[in-house]
GUKE-97940 format. One record per residue: x, y, z of N, C-alpha, C, O, CB in turn; residue number from 1. Coordinates in nm, 3 decimals, m for minus. Glycine has a CB too. Example, Ala and Ser with C-alpha at 12.3 -4.5 7.8 and 13.67 -1.06 7.14 Angstrom:
! GUKE-97940
{{1.319; m0.569; 0.780}; {1.230; m0.450; 0.780}; {1.320; m0.330; 0.780}; {1.424; m0.332; 0.846}; {1.131; m0.447; 0.905}; 1}
{{1.285; m0.225; 0.708}; {1.367; m0.106; 0.714}; {1.290; 0.003; 0.787}; {1.341; 0.114; 0.804}; {1.408; m0.060; 0.572}; 2}
This chain:
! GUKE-97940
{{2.509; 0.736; m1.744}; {2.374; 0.736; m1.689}; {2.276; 0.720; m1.805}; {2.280; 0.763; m1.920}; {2.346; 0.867; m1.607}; 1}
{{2.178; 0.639; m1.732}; {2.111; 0.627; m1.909}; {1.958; 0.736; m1.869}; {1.955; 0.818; m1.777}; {2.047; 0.387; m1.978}; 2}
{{1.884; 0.716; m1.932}; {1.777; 0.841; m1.966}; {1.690; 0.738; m1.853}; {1.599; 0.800; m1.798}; {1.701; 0.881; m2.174}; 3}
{{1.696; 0.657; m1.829}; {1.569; 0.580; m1.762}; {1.595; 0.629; m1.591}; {1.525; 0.661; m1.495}; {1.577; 0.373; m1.793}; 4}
{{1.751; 0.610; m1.622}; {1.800; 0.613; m1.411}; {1.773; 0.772; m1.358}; {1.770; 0.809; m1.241}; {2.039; 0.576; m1.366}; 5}
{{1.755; 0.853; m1.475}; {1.745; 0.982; m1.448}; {1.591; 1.013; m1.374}; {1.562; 1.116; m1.313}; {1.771; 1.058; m1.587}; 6}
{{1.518; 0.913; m1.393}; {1.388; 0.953; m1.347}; {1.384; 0.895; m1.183}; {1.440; 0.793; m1.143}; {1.263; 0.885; m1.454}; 7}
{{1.296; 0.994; m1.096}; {1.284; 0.917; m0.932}; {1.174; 0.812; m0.973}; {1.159; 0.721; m0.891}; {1.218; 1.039; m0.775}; 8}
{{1.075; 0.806; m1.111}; {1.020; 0.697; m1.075}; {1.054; 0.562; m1.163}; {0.951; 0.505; m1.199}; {0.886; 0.728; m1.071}; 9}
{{1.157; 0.511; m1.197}; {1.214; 0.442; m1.245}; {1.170; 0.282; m1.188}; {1.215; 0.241; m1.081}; {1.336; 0.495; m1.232}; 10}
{{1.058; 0.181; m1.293}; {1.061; 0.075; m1.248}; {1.188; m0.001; m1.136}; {1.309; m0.023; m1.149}; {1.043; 0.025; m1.362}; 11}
{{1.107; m0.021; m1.045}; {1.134; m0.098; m0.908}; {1.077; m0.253; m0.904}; {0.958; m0.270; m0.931}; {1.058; m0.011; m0.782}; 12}
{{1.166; m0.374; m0.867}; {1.126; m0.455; m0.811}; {1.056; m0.483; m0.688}; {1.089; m0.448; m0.575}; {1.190; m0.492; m0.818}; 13}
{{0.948; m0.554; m0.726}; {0.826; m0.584; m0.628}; {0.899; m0.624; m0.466}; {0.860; m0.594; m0.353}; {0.723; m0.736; m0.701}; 14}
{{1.001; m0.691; m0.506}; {1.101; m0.735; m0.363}; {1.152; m0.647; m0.326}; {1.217; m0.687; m0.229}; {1.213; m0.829; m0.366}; 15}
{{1.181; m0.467; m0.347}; {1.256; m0.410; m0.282}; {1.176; m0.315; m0.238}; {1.217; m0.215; m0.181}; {1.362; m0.379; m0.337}; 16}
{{1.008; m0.348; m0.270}; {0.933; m0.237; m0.214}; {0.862; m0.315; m0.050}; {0.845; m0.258; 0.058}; {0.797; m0.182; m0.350}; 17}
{{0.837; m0.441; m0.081}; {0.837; m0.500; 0.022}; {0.911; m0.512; 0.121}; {1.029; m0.542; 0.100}; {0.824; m0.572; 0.001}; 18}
{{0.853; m0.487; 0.294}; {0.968; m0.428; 0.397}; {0.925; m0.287; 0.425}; {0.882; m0.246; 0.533}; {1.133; m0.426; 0.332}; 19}
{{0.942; m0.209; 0.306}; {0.989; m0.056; 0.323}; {0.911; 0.008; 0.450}; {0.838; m0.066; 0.517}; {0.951; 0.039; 0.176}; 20}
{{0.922; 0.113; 0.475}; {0.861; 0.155; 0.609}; {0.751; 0.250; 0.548}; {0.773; 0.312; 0.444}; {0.975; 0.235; 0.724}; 21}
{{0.649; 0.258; 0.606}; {0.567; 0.374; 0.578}; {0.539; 0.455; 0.692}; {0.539; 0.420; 0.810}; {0.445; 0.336; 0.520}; 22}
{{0.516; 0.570; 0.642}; {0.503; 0.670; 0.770}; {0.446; 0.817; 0.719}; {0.480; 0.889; 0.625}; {0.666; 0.693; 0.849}; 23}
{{0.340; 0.832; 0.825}; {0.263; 0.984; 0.770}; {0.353; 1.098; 0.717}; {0.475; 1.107; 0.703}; {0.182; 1.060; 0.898}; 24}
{{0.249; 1.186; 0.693}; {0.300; 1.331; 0.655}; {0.384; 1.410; 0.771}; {0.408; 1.531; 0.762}; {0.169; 1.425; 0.619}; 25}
{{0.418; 1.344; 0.859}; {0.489; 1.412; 0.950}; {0.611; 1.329; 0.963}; {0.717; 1.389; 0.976}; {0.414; 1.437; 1.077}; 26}
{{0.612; 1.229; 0.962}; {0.758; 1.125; 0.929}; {0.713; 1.087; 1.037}; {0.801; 1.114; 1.119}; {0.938; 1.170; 0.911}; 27}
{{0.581; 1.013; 1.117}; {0.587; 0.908; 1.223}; {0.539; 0.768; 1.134}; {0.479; 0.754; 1.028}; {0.476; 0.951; 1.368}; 28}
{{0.593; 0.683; 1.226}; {0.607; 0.569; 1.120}; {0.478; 0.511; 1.142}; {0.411; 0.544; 1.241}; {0.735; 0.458; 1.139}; 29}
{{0.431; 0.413; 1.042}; {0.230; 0.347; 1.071}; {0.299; 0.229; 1.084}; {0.269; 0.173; 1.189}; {0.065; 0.347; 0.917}; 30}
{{0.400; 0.154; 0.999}; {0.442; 0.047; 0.976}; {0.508; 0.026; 0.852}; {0.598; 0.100; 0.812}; {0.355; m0.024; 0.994}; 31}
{{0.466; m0.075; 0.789}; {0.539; m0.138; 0.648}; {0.458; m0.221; 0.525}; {0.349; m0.277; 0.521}; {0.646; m0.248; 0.700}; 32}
{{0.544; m0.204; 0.445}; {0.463; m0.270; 0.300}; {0.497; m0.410; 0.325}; {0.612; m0.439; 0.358}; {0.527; m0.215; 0.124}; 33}
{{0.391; m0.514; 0.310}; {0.380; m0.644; 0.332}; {0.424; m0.720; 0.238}; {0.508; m0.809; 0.231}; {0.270; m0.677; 0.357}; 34}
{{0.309; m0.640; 0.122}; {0.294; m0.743; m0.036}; {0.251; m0.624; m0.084}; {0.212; m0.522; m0.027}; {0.170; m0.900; m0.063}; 35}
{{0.269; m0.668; m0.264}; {0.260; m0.559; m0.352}; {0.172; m0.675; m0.413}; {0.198; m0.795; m0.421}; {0.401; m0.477; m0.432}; 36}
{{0.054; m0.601; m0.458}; {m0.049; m0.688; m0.524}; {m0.064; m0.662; m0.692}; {m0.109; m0.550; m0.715}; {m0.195; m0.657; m0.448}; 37}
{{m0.046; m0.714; m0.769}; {m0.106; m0.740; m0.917}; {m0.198; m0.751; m0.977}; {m0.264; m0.842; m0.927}; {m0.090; m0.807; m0.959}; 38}
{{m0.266; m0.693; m1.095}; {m0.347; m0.730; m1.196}; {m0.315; m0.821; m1.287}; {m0.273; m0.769; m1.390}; {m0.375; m0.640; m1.254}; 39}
{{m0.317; m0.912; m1.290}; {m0.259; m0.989; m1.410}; {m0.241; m0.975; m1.532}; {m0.152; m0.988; m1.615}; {m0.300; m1.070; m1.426}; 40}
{{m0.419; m0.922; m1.521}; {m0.448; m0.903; m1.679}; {m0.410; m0.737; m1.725}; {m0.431; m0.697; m1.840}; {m0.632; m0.940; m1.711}; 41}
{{m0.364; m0.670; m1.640}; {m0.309; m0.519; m1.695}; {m0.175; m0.498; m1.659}; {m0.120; m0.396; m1.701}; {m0.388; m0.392; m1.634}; 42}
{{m0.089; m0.612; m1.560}; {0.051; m0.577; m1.506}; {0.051; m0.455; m1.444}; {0.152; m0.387; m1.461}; {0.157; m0.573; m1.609}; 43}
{{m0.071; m0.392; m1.350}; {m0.104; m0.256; m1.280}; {m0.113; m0.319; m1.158}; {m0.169; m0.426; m1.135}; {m0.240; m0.165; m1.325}; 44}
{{m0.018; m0.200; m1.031}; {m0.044; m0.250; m0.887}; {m0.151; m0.224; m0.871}; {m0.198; m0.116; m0.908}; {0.026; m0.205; m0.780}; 45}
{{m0.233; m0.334; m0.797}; {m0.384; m0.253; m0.784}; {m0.406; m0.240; m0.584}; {m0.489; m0.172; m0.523}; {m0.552; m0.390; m0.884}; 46}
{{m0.299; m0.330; m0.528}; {m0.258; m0.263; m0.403}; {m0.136; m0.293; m0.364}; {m0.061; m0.369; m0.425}; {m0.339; m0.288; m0.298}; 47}
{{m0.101; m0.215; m0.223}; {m0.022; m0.253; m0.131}; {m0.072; m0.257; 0.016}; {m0.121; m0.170; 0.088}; {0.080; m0.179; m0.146}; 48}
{{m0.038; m0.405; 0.038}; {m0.074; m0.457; 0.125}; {0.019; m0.392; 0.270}; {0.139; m0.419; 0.283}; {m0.070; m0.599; 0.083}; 49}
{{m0.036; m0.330; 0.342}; {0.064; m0.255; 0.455}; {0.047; m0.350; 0.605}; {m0.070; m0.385; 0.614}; {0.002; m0.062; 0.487}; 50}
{{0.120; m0.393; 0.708}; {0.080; m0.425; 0.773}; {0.079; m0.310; 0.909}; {0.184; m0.248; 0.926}; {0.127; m0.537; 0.764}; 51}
{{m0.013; m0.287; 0.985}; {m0.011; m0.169; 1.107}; {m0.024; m0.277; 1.237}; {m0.114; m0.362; 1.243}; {m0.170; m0.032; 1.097}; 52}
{{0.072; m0.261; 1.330}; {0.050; m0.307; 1.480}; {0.097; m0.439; 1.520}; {0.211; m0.471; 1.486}; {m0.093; m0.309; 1.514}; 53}
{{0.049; m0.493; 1.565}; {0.110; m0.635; 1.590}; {0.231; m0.682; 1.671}; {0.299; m0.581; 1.689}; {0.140; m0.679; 1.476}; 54}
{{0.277; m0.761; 1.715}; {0.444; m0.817; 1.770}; {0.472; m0.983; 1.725}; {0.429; m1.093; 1.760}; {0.456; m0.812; 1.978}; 55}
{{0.537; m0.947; 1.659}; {0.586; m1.073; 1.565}; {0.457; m1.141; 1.511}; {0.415; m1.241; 1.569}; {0.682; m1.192; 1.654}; 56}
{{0.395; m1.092; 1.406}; {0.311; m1.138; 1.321}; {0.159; m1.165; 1.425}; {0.055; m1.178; 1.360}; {0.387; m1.276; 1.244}; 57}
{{0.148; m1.173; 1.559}; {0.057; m1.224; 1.622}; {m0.061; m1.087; 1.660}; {m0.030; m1.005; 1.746}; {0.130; m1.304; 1.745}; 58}
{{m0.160; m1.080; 1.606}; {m0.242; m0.969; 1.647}; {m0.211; m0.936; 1.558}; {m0.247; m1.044; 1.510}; {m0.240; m0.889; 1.752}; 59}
{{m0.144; m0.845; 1.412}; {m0.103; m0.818; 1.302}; {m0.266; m0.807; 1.220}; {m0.350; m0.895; 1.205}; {0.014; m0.933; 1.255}; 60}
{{m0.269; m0.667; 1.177}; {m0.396; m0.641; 1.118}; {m0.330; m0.631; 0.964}; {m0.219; m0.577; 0.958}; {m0.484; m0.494; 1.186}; 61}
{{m0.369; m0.662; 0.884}; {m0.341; m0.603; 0.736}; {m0.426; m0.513; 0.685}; {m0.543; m0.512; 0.724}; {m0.339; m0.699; 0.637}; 62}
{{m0.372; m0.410; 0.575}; {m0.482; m0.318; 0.507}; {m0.432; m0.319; 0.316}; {m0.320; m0.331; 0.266}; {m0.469; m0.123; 0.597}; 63}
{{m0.544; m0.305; 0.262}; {m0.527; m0.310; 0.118}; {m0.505; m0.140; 0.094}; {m0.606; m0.075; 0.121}; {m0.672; m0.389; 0.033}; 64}
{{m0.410; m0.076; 0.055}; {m0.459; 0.049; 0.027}; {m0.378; 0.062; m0.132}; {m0.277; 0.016; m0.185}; {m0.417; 0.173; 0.159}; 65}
{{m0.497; 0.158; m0.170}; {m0.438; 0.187; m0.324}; {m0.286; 0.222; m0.347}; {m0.234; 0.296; m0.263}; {m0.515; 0.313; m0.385}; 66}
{{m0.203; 0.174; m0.460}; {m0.085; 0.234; m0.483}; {m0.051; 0.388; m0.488}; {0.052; 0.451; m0.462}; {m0.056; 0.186; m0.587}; 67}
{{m0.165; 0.421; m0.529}; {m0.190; 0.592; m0.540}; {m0.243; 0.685; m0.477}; {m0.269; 0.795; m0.527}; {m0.245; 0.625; m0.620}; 68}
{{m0.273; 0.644; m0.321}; {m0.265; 0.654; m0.220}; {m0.149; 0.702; m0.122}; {m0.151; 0.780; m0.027}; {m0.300; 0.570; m0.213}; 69}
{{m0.013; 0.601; m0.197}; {0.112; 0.700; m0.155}; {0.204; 0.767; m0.216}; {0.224; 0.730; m0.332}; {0.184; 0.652; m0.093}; 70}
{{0.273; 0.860; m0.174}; {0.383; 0.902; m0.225}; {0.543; 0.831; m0.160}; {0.564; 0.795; m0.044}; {0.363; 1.052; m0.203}; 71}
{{0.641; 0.826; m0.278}; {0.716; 0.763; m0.238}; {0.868; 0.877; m0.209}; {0.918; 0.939; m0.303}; {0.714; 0.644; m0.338}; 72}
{{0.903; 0.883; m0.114}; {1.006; 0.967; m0.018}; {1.134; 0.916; m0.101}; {1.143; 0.799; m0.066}; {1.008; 0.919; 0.174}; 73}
{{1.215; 0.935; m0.172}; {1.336; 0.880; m0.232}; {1.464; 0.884; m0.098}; {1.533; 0.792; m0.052}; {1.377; 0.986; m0.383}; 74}
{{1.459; 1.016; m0.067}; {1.556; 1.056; 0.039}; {1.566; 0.930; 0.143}; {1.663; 0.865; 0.182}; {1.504; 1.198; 0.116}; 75}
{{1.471; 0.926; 0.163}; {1.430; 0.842; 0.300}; {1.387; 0.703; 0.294}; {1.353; 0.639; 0.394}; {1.318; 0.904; 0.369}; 76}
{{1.389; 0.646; 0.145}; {1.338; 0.514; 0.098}; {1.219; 0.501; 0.207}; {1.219; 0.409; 0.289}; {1.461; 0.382; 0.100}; 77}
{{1.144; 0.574; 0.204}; {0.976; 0.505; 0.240}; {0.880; 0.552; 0.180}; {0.899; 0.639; 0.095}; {0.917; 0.520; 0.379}; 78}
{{0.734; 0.497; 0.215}; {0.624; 0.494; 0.117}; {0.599; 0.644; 0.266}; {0.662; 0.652; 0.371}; {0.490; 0.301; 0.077}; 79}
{{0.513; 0.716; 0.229}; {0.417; 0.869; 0.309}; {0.279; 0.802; 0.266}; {0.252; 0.786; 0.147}; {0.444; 1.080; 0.218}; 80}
{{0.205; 0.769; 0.356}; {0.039; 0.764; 0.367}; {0.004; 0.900; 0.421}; {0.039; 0.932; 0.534}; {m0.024; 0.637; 0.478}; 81}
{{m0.087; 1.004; 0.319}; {m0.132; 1.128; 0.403}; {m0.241; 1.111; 0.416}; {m0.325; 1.164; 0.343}; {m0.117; 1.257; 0.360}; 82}
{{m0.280; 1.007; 0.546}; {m0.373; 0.941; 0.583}; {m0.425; 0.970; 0.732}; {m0.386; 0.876; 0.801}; {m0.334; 0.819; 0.559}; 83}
{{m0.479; 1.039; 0.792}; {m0.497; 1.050; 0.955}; {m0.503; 0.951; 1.051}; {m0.617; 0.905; 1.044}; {m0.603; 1.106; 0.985}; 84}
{{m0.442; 0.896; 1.134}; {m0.445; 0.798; 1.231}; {m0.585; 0.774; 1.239}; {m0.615; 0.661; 1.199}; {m0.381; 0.834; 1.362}; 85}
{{m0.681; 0.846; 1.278}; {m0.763; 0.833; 1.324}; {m0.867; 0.724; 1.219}; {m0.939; 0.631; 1.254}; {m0.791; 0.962; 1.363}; 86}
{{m0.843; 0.774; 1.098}; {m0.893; 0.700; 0.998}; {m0.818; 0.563; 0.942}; {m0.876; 0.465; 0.897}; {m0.907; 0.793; 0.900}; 87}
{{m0.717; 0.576; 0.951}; {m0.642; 0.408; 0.934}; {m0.717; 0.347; 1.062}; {m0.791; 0.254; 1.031}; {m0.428; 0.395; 0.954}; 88}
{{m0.715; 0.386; 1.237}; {m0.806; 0.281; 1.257}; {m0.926; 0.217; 1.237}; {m0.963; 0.106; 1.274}; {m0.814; 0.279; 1.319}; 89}
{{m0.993; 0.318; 1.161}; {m1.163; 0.285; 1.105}; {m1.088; 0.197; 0.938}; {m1.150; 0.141; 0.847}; {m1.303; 0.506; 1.061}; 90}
{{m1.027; 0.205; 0.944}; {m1.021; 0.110; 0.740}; {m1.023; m0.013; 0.757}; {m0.976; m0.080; 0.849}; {m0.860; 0.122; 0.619}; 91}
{{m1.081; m0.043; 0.661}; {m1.153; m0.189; 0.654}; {m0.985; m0.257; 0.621}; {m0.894; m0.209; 0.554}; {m1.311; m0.215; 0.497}; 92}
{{m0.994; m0.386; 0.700}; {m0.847; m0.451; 0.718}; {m0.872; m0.620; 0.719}; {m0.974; m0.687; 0.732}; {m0.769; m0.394; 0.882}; 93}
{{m0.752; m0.650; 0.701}; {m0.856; m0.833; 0.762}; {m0.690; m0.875; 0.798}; {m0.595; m0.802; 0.768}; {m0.980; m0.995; 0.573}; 94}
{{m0.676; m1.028; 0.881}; {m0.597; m1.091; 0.903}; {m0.493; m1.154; 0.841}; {m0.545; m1.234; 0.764}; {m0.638; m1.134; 0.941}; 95}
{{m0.372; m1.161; 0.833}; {m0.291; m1.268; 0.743}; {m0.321; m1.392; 0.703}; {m0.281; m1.441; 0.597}; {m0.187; m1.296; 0.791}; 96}
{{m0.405; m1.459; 0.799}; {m0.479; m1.564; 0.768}; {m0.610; m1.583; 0.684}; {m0.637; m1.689; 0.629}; {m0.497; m1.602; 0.867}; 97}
{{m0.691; m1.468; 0.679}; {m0.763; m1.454; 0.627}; {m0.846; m1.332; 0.533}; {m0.944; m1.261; 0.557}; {m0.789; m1.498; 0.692}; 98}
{{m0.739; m1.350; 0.393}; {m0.772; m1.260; 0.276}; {m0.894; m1.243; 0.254}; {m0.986; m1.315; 0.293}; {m0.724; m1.297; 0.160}; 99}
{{m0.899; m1.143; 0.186}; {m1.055; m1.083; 0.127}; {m1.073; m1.119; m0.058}; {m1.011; m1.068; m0.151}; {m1.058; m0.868; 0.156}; 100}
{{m1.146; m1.191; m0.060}; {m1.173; m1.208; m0.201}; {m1.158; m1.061; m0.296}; {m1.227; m0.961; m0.311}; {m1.326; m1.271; m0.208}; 101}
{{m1.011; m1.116; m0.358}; {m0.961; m0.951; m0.434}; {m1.027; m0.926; m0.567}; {m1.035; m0.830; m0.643}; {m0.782; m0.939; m0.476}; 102}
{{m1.069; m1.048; m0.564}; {m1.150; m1.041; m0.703}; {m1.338; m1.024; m0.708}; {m1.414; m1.076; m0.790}; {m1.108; m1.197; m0.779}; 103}
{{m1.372; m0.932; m0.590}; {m1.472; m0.903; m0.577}; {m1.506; m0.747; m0.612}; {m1.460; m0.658; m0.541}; {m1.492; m0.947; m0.466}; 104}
{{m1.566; m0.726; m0.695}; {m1.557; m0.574; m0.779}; {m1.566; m0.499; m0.641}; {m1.482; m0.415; m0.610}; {m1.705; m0.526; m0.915}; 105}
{{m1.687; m0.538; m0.546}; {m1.787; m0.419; m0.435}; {m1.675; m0.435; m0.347}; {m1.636; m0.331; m0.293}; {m1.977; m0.467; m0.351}; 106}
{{m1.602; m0.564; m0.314}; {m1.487; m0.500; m0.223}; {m1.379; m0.359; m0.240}; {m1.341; m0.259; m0.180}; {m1.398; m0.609; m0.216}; 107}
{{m1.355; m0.462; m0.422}; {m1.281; m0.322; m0.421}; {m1.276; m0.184; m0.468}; {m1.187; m0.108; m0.506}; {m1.204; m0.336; m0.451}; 108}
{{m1.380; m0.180; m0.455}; {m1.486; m0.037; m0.471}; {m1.495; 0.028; m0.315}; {m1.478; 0.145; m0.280}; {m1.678; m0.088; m0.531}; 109}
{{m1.525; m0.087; m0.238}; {m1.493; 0.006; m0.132}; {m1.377; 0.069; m0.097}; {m1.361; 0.187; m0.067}; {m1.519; m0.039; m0.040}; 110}
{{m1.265; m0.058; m0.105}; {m1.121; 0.002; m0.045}; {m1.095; 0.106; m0.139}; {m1.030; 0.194; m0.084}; {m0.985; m0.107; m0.037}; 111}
{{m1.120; 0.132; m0.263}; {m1.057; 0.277; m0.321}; {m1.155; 0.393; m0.285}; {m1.122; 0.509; m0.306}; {m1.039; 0.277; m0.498}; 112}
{{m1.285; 0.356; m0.225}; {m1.349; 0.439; m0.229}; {m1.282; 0.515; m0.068}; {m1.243; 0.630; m0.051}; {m1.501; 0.388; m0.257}; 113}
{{m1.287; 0.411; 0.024}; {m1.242; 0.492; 0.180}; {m1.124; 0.564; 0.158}; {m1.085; 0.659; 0.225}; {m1.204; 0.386; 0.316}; 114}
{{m1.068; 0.510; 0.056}; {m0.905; 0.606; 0.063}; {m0.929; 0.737; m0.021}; {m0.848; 0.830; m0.024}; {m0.748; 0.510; m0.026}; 115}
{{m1.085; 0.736; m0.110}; {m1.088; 0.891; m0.159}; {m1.014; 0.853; m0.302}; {m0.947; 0.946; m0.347}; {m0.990; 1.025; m0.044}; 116}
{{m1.015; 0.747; m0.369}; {m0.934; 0.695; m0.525}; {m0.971; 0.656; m0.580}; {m1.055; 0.572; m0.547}; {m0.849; 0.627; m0.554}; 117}
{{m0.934; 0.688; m0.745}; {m1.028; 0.656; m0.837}; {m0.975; 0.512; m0.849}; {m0.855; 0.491; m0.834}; {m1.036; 0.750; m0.970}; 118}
{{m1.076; 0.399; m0.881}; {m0.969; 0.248; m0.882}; {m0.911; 0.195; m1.018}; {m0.967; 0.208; m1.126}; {m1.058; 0.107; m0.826}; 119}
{{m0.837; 0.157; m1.005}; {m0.685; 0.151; m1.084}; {m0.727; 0.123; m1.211}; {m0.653; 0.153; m1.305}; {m0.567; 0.032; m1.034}; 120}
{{m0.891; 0.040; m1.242}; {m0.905; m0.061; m1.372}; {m1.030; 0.064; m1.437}; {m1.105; 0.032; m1.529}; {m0.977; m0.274; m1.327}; 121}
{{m1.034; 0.195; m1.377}; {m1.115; 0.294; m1.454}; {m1.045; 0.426; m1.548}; {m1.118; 0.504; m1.609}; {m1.205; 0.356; m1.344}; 122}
């Protein structure tokens, strides 16, 4: 065993976080991680893209929420949002078809701000 595998947070590929299931503090499920988003210029997740609702991609809302936003369940390979239903339906979300300019500072000032997070590039 080497000193690295010993840790639960041991670099992960971006492809094996994508899929995973997410689900509140109670283990009901919201949905799943879509896309894992990048900084280029720092190699820092600056989101994960979750998708909530939908049937086969049609009606499908997306949400940007901070990486640090969740905790990750090892036991259970899923992401925990301790997030209230009530408030994932108020979060600002947009369509698969139509992204939000990620490279807009005030956007993403808001999305770390609704989730209560400091954002990733401070």
């Amino acid at each position: 065993m080497t000193a690295l595998s010993m840790f639960s947070n041991a670099p992960v590929k971006a492809s094996s976080i994508i899929g995973t299931n997410v689900v509140n503090s109670l283990g009901d499920s919201l949905g799943s991680v879509k896309e894992v988003v990048l900084d280029p210029r720092t190699g820092r997740v600056a989101y994960v893209v979750v998708t909530f609702g939908g049937f086969m991609t049609m009606g499908e809302k997306l949400f940007a929420i901070p990486y640090s936003a969740f905790e990750y369940n090892v036991a259970e390979n899923e992401y925990v949002l301790d997030v209230a239903l009530e408030r994932l339906k108020e979060a600002p979300g947009f369509d698969a078809n139509n992204w939000p300019l990620m490279s807009d500072e005030r956007w993403n000032r808001d999305v770390y701000g609704y989730y209560g997070r400091v954002p990733y590039w401070e």
